[in-house]
N, C-alpha and C positions, 0 to 999 in steps of 0.2 A: 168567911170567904175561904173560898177553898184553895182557887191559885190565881193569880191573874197573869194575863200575856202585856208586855209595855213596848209598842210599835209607835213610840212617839220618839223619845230619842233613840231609839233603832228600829229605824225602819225597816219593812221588808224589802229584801231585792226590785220588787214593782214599783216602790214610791209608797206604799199602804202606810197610812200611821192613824194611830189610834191607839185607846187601853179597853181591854177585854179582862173583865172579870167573870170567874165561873165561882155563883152561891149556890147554896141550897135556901131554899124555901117553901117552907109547909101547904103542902096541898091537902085541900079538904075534902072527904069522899064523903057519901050519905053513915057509911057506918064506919070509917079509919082516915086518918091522916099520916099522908107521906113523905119526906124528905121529898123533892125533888133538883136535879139539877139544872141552872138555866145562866144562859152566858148573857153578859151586858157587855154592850160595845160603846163606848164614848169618843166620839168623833165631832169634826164640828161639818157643821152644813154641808160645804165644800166638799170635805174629806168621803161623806156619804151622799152625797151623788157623783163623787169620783169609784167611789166603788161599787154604785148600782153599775155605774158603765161597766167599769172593768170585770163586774161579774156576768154581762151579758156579753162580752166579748169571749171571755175564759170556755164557756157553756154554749155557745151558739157558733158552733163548727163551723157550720158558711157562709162565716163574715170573709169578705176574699182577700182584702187587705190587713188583716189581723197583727200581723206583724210591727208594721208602720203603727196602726195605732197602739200596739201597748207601748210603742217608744214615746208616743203621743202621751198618753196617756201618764207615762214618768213624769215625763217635763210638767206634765201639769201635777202630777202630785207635788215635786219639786216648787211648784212656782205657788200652790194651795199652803204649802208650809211655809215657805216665807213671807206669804201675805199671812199668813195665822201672826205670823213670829213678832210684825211692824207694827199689826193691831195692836195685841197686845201690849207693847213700846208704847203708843197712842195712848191707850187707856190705862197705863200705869202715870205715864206724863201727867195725863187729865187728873189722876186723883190723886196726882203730888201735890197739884197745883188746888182741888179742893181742899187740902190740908191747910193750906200756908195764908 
């Protein structure tokens, strides 16, 4: 690994959370193999189709109300992260409860 980015407990200023690793990984050519470099993003569901949107709002200039929606946009990252958060809560509950 080469470095990773951690936008889960610090998120960026938009609401984006997620971890981002950048590896290398061997590409094969007919006559040589190359290091290459390639980023993984791990997000869960929500989190990435919260940031298809928010990348087509960032890149498509004439959206007219663009403003309103990246506050929109927060709130719902905001509100993606703590339904992540309760899940979680849920499913730790549930496999205390398979233990016992």
């Amino acid at each position: 690994m080469i470095r990773t980015k951690e936008y889960i407990r610090n998120p960026k200023p938009n609401g984006y959370r997620g971890y981002h690793m950048i590896v290398e990984v061997p590409v094969f050519f007919m006559d040589a193999k190359e290091q290459m470099r390639a980023e993984i993003q791990l997000r869960t569901v929500a989190m990435d189709f919260w940031a298809s949107l928010e990348h087509e709002i960032k890149y498509k200039k004439d959206i007219a109300d663009s403003e309103s929606l990246v506050r929109e946009l927060k709130e719902c990252a905001d509100t993606i992260a703590e339904t992540d958060r309760r899940m979680q809560e849920l499913r730790n509950h549930i496999q205390q409860k398979k233990r016992v």
